[in-house]
C-alpha positions as CSV (number, residue, x, y, z in Angstrom):
1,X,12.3,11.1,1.0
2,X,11.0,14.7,1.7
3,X,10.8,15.5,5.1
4,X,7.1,15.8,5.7
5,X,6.1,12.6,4.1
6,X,5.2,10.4,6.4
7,X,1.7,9.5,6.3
8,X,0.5,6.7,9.0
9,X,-1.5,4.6,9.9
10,X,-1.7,3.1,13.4
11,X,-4.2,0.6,14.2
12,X,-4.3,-1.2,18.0
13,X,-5.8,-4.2,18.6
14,X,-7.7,-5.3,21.4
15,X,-7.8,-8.6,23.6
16,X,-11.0,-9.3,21.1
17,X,-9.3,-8.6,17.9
18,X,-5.4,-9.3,18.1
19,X,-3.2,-10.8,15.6
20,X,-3.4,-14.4,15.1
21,X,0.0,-15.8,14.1
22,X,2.2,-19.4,15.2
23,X,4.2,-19.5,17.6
24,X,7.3,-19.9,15.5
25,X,7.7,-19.3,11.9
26,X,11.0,-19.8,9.5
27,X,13.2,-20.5,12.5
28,X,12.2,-17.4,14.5
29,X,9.9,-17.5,17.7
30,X,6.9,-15.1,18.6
31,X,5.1,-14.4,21.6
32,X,1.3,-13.8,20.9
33,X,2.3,-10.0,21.6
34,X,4.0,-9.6,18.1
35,X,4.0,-6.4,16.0
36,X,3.4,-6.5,12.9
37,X,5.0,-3.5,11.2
38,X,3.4,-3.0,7.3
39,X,5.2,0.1,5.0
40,X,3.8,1.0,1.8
41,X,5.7,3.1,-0.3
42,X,6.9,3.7,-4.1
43,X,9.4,0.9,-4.9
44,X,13.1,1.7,-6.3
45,X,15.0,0.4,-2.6
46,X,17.9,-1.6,-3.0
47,X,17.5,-5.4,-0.9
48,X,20.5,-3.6,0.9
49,X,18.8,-0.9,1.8
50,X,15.5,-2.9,3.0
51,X,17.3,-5.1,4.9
52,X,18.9,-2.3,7.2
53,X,15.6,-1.0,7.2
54,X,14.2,-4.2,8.7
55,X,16.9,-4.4,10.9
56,X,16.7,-0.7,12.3
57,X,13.1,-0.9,12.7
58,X,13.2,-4.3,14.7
59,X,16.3,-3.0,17.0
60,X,14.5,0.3,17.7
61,X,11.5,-1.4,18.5
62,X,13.3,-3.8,20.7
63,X,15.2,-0.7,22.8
64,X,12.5,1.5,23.3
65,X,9.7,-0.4,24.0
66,X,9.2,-4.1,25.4
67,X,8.7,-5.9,22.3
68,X,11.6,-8.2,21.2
69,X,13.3,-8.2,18.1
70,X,11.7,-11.7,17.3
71,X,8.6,-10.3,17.8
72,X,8.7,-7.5,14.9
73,X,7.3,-8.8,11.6
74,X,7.7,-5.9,8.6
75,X,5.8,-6.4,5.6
76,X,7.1,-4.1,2.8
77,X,4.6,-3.0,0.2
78,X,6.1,-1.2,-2.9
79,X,4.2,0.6,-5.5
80,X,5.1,2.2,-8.3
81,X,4.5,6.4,-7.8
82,X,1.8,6.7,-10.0
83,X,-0.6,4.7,-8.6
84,X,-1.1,7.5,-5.4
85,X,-2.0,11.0,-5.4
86,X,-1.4,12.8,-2.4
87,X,-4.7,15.1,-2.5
88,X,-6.8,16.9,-5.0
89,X,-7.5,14.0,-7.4
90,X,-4.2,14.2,-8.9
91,X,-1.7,11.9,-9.6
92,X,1.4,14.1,-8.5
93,X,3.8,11.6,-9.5
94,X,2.1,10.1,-12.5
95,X,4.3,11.7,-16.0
96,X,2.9,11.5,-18.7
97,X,4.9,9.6,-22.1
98,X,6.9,12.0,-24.0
């Protein structure tokens, strides 16, 4: 990934508009202070390498802020690179067939 990409998006909720989730979901338990953590990026990651992601992101979480592990849910959206363009109406990524 170059260095400079990272675009993001960071969006707080307030008492009026939090997350709604249950309390416990596939075995894991969440406090109504959970994170949810959404990446969109160009697929071509291994499950290997997503699932050290996850964990990464949900340990990092839990040992810099007061959110627990349990409470980080990561949503992985994967497109493929030529459906973004990264200013001036062009596809950057898009090749065209040979």
């Amino acid at each position: 990934m170059p260095k400079d990409d990272f675009f993001q998006i960071i969006t707080g909720h307030s008492a009026h508009t939090a997350l709604v989730g249950p309390p416990e979901f596939l075995g894991v338990k969440h406090t109504p202070n959970f994170l949810f953590v959404q990446i969109t990026c160009a697929e071509g990651r291994t499950l290997d390498q997503k699932r050290k992601l996850y964990a990464a992101i949900a340990a990092n979480i839990a040992q810099t802020t007061r959110i627990s592990q349990s409470d980080v849910i990561i949503n992985l959206v994967e497109t493929r690179r030529e459906n973004w363009s990264f200013g001036d109406g062009v596809a950057q990524f898009a090749q065209e067939p040979p």
